[in-house]
MARDRENTOR-568794 format. One record per residue: residue number from 1; residue in three letters; chain; x, y, z of N, C-alpha, C, O in turn. Coordinates in pm, whole numbers. Layout:
BEGIN
+-----+------+-----+--------+--------+--------+--------+--------+--------+--------+--------+--------+--------+--------+--------+
: seq : type : mol :   n.px :   n.py :   n.pz :  ca.px :  ca.py :  ca.pz :   c.px :   c.py :   c.pz :   o.px :   o.py :   o.pz :
+-----+------+-----+--------+--------+--------+--------+--------+--------+--------+--------+--------+--------+--------+--------+
: NUM :  Ala :   A :      X :      Y :      Z :      X :      Y :      Z :      X :      Y :      Z :      X :      Y :      Z :
...
+-----+------+-----+--------+--------+--------+--------+--------+--------+--------+--------+--------+--------+--------+--------+
This chain:
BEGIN
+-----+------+-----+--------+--------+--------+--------+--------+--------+--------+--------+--------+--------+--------+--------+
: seq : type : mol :   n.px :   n.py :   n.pz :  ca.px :  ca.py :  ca.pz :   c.px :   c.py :   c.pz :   o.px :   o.py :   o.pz :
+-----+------+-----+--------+--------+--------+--------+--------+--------+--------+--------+--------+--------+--------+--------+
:   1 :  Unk :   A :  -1038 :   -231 :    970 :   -897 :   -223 :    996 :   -823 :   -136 :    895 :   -730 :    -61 :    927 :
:   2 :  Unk :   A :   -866 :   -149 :    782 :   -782 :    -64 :    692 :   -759 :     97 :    674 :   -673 :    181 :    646 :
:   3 :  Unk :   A :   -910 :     79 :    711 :   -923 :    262 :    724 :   -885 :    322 :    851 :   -843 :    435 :    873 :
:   4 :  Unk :   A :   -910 :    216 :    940 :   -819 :    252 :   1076 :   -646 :    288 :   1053 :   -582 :    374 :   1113 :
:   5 :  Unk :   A :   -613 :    225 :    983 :   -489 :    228 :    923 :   -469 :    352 :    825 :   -370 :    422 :    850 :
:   6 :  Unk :   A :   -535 :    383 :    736 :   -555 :    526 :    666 :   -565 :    649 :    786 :   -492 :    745 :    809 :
:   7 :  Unk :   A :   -669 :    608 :    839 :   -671 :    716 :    944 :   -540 :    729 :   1070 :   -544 :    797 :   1173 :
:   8 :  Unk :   A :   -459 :    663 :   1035 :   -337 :    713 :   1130 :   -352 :    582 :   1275 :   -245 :    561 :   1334 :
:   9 :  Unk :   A :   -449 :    520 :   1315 :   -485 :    407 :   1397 :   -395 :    292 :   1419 :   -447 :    189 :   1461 :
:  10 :  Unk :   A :   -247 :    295 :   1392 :   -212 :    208 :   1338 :   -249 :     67 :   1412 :   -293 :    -36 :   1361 :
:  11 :  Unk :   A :   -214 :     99 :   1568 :   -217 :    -34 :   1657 :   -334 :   -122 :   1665 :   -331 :   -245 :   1655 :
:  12 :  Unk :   A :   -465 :    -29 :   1688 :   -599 :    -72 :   1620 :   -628 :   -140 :   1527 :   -705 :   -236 :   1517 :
:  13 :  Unk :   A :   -514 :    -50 :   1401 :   -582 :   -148 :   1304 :   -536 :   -283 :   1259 :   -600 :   -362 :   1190 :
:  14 :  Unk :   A :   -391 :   -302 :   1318 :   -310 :   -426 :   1293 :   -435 :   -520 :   1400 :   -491 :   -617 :   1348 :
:  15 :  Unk :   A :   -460 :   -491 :   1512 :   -534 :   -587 :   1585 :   -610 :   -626 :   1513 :   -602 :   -746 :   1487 :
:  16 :  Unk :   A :   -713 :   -549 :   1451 :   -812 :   -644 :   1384 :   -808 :   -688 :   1267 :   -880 :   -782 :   1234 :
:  17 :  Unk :   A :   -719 :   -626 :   1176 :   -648 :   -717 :   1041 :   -604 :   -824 :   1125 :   -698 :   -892 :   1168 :
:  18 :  Unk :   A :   -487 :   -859 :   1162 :   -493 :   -954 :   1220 :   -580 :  -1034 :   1269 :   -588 :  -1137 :   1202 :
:  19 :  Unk :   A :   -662 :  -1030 :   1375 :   -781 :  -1119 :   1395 :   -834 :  -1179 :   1287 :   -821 :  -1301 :   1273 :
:  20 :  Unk :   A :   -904 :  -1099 :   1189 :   -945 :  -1138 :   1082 :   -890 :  -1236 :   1035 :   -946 :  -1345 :   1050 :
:  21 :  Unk :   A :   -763 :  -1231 :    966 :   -690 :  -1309 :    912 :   -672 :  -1421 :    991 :   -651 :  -1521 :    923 :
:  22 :  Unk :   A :   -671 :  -1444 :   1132 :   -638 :  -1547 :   1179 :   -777 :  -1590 :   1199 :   -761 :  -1710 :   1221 :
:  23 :  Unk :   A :   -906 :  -1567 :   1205 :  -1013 :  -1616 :   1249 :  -1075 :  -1684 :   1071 :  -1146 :  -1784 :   1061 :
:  24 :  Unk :   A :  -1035 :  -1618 :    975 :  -1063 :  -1699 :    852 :   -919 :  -1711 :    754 :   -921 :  -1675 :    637 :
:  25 :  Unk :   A :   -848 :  -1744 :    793 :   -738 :  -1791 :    704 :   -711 :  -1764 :    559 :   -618 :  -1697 :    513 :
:  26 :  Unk :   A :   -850 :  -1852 :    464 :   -841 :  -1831 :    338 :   -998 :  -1758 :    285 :  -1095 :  -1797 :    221 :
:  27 :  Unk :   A :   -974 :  -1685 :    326 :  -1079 :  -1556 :    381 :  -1063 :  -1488 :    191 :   -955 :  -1428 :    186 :
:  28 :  Unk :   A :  -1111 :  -1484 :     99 :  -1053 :  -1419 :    -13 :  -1005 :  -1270 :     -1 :   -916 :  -1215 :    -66 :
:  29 :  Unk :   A :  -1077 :  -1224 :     84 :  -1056 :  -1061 :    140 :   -864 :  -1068 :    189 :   -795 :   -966 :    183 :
:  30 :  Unk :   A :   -814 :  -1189 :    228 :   -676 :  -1187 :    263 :   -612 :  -1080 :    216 :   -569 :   -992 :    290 :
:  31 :  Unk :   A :   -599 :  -1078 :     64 :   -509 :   -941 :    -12 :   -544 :   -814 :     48 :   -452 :   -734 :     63 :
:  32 :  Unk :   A :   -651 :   -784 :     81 :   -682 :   -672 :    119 :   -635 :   -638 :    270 :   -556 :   -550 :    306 :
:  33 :  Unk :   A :   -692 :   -716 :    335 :   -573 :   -685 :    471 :   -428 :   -697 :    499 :   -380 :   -625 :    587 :
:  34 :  Unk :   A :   -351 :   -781 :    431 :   -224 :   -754 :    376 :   -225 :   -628 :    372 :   -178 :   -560 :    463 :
:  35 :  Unk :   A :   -289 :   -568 :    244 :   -258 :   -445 :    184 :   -308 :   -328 :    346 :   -235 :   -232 :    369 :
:  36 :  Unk :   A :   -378 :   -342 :    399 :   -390 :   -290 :    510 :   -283 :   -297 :    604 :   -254 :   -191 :    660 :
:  37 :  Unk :   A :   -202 :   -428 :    640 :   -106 :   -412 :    706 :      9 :   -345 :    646 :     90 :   -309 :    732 :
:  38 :  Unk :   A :     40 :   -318 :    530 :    119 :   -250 :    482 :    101 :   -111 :    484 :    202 :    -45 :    510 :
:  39 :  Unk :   A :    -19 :    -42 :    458 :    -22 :     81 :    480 :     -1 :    106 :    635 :     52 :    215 :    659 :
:  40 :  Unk :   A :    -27 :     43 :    723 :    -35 :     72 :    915 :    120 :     75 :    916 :    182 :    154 :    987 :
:  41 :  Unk :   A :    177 :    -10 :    838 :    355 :     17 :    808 :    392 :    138 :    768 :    460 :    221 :    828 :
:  42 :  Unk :   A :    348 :    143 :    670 :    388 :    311 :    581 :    392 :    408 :    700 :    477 :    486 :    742 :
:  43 :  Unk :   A :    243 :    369 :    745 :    272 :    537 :    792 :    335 :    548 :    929 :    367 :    656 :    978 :
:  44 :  Unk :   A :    353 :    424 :    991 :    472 :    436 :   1099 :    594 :    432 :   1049 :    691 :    429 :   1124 :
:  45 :  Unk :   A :    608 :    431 :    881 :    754 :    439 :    867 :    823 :    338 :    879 :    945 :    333 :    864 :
:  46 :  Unk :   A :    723 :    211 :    916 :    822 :     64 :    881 :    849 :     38 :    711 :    808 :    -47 :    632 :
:  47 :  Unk :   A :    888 :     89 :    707 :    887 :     43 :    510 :    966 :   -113 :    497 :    952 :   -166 :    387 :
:  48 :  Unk :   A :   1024 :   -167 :    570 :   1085 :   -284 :    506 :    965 :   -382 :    524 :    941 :   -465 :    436 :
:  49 :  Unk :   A :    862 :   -368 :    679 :    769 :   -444 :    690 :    646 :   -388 :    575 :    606 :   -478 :    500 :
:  50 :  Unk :   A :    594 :   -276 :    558 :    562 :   -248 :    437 :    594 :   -323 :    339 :    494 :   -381 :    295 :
:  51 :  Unk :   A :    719 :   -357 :    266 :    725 :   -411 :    159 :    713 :   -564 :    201 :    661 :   -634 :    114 :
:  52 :  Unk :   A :    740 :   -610 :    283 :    686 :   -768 :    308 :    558 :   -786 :    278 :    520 :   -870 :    197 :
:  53 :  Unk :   A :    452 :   -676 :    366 :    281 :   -718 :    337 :    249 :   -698 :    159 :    167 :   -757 :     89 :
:  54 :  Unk :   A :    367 :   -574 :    119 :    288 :   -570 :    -65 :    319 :   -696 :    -92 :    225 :   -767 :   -128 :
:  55 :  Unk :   A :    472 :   -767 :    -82 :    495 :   -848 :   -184 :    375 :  -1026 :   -145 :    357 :  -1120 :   -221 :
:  56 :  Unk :   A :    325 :  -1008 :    -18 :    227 :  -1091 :     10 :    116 :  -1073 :    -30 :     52 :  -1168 :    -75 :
:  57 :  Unk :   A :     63 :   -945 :    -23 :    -62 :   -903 :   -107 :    -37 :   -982 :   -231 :    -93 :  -1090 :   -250 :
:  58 :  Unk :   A :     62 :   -921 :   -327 :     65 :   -952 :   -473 :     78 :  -1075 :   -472 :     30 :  -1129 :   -571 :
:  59 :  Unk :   A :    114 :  -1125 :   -417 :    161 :  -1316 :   -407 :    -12 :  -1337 :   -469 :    -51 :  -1385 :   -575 :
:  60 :  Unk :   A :    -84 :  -1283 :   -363 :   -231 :  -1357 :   -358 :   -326 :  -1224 :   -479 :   -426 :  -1266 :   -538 :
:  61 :  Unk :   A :   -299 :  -1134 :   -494 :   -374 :  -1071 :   -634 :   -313 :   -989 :   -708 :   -358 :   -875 :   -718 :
:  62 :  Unk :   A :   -179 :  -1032 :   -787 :   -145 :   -918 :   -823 :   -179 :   -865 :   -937 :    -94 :   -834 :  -1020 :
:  63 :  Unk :   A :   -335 :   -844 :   -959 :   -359 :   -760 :  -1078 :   -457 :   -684 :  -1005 :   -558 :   -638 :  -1058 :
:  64 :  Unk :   A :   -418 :   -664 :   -845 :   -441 :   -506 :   -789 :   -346 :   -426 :   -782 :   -254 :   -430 :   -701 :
:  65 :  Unk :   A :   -363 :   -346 :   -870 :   -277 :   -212 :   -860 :   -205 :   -145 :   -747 :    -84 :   -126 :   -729 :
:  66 :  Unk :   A :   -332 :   -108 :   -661 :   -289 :    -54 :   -536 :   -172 :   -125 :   -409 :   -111 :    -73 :   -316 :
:  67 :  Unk :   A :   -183 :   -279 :   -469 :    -32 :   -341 :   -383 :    101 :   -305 :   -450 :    214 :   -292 :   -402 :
:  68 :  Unk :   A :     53 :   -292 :   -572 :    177 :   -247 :   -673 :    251 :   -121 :   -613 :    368 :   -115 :   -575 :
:  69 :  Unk :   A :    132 :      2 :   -614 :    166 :    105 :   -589 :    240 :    112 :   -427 :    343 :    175 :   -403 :
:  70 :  Unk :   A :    171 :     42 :   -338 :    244 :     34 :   -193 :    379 :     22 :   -216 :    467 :    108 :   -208 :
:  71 :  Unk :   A :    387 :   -106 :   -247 :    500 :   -173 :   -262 :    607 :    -85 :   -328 :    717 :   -105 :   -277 :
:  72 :  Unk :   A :    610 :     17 :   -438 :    688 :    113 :   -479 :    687 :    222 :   -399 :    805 :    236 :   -369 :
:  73 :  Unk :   A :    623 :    314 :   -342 :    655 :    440 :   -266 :    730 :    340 :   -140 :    811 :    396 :    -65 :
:  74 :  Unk :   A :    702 :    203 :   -123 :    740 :    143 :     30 :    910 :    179 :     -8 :    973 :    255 :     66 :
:  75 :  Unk :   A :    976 :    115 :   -134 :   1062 :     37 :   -159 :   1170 :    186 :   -231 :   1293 :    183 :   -247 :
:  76 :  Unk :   A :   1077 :    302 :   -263 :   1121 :    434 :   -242 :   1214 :    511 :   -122 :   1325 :    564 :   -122 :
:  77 :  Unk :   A :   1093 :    484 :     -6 :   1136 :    507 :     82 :   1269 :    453 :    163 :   1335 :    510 :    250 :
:  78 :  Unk :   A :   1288 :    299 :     90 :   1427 :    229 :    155 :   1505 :    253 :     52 :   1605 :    182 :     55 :
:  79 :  Unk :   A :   1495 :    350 :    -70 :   1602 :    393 :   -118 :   1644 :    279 :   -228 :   1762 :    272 :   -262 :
:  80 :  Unk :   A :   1564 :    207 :   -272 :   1533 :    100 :   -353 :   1477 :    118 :   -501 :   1400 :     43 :   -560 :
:  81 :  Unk :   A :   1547 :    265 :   -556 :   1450 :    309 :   -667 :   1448 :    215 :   -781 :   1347 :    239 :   -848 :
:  82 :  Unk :   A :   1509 :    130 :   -826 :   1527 :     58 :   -942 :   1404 :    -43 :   -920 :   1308 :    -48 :   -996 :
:  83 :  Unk :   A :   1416 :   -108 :   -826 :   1263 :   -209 :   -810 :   1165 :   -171 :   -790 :   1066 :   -235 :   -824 :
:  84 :  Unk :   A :   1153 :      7 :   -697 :   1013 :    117 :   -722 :    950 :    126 :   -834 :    828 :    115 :   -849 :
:  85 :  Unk :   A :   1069 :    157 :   -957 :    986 :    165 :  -1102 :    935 :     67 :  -1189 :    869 :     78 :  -1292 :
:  86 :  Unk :   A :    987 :    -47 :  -1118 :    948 :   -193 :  -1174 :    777 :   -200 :  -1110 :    677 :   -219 :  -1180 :
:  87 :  Unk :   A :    780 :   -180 :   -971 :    637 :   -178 :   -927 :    602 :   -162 :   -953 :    505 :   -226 :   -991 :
:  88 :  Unk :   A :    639 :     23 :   -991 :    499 :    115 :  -1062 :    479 :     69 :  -1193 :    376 :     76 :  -1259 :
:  89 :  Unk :   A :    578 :     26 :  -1222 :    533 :    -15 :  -1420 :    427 :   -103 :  -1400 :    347 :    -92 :  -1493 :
:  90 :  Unk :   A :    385 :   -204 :  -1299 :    307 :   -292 :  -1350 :    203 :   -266 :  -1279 :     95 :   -319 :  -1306 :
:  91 :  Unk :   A :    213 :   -202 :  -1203 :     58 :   -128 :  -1130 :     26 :    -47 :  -1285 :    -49 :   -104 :  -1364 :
:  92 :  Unk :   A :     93 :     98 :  -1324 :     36 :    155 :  -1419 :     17 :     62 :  -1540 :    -69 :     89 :  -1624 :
:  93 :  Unk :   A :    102 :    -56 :  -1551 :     26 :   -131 :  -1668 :    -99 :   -172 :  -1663 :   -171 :   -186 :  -1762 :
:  94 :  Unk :   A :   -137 :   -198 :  -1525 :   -304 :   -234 :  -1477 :   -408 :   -109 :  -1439 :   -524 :   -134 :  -1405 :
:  95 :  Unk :   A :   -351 :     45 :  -1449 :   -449 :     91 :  -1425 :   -369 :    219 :  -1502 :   -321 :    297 :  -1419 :
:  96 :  Unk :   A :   -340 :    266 :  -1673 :   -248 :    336 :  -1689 :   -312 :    485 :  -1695 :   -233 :    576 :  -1717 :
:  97 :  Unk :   A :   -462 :    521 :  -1675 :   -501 :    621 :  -1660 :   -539 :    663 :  -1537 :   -611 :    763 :  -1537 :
:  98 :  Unk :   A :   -512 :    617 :  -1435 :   -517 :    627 :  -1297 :   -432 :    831 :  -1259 :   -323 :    887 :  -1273 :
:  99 :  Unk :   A :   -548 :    858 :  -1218 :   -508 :   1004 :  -1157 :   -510 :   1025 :  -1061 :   -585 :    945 :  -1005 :
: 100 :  Unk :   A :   -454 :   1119 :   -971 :   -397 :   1190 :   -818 :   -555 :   1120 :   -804 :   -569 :   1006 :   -759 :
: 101 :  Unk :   A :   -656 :   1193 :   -843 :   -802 :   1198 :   -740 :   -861 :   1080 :   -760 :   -949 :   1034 :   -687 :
: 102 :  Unk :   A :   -812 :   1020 :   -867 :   -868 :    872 :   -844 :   -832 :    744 :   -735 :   -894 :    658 :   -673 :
: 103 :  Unk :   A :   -689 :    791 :   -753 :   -593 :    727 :   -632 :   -639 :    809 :   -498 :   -607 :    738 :   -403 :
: 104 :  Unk :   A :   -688 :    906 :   -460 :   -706 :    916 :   -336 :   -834 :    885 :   -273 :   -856 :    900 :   -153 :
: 105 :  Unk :   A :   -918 :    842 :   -357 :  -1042 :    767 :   -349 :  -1036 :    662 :   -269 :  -1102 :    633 :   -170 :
: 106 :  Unk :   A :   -950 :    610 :   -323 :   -927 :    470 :   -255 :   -817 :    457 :   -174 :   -794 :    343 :   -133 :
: 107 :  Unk :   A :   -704 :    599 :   -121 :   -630 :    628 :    -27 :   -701 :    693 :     25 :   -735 :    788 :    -46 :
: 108 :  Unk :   A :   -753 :    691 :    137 :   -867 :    785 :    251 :   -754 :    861 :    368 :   -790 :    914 :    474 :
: 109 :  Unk :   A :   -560 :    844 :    300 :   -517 :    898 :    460 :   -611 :   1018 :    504 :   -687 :   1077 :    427 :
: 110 :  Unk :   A :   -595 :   1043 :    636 :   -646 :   1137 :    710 :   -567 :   1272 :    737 :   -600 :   1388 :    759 :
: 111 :  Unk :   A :   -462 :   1210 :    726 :   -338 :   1315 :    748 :   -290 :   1360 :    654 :   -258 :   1264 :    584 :
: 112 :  Unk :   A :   -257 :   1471 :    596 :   -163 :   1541 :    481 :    -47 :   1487 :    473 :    -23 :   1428 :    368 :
: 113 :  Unk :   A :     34 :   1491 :    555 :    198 :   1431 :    578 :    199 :   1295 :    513 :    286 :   1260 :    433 :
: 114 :  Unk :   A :     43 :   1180 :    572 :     99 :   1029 :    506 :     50 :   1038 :    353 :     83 :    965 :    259 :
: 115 :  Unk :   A :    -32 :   1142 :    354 :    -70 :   1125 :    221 :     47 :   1176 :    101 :     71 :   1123 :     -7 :
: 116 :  Unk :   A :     93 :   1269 :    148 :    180 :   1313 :     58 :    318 :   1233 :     68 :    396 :   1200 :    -22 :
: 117 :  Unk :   A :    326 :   1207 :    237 :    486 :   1123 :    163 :    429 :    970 :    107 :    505 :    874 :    118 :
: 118 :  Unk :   A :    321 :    956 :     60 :    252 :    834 :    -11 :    308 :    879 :   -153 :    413 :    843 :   -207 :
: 119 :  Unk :   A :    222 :    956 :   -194 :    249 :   1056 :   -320 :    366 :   1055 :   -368 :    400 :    985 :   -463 :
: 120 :  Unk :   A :    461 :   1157 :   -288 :    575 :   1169 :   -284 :    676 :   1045 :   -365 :    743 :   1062 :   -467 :
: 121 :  Unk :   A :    659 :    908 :   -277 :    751 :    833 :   -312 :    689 :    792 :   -461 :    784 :    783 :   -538 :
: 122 :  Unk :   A :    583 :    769 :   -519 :    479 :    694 :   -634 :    598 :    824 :   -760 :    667 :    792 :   -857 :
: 123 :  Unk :   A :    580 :    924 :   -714 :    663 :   1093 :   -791 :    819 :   1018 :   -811 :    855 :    969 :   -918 :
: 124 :  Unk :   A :    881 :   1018 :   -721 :   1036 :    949 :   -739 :    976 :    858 :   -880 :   1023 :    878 :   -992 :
: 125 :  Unk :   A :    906 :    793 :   -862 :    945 :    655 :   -937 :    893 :    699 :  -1099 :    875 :    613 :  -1185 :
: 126 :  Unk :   A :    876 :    828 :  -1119 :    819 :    843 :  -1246 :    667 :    870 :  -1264 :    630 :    919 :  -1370 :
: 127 :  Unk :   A :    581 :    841 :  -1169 :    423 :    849 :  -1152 :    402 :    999 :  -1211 :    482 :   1089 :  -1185 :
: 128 :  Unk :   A :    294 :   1020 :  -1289 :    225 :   1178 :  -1324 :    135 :   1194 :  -1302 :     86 :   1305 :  -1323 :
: 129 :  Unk :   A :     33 :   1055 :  -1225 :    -88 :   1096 :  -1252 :   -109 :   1206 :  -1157 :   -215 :   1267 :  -1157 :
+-----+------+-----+--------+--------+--------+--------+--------+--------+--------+--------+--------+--------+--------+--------+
């Protein structure tokens, strides 16, 4: 589901994040499909539902970075910069040498456009890597 979601899939991939989640509940993988439903947000441009799945991700791990980082380009995008740089501070407090190519390792978008307005918003908030 997630990479279905990277890859632009969005409807696909909510179906089976979802399933998942409803077929094992306290599934430990939970954070991670969260964080999947949030990116299938991003890149349709739901950013307010975006920032619902980060701040649920982080509920359940937040000493993953990468909900951190959602959750700020999300909260960018609604024009929310003061709580963007709060995100990113504590994502980069958990990963403060984190670079463009390291982060896209584990961002697989498919598309240039989600990737960069990914980028893009992480840039508003102060990000260099």
């Amino acid at each position: 589901g997630r990479l279905l979601a990277f890859d632009g899939d969005t409807v696909q991939a909510r179906t089976l994040m979802r399933q998942a989640m409803d077929d094992s509940p306290t599934d430990p993988r939970m954070p991670l499909w969260l964080f999947g439903l949030g990116i299938a947000s991003f890149v349709d441009g739901a950013y307010a539902e975006a920032i619902q799945h980060a701040h649920a991700a982080i509920a359940l791990r937040r000493d993953w970075f990468f909900n951190h980082f959602l959750l700020a380009t999300s909260l960018v995008n609604m024009e929310q910069l003061a709580a963007a740089r709060a995100s990113m501070a504590e994502g980069m407090r958990l990963v403060p040498t984190l670079t463009l190519a390291g982060l896209r390792v584990g961002h697989p978008f498919k598309l240039d456009a989600h990737w960069n307005r990914y980028v893009d918003g992480l840039r508003k908030t102060g990000w260099t890597g």
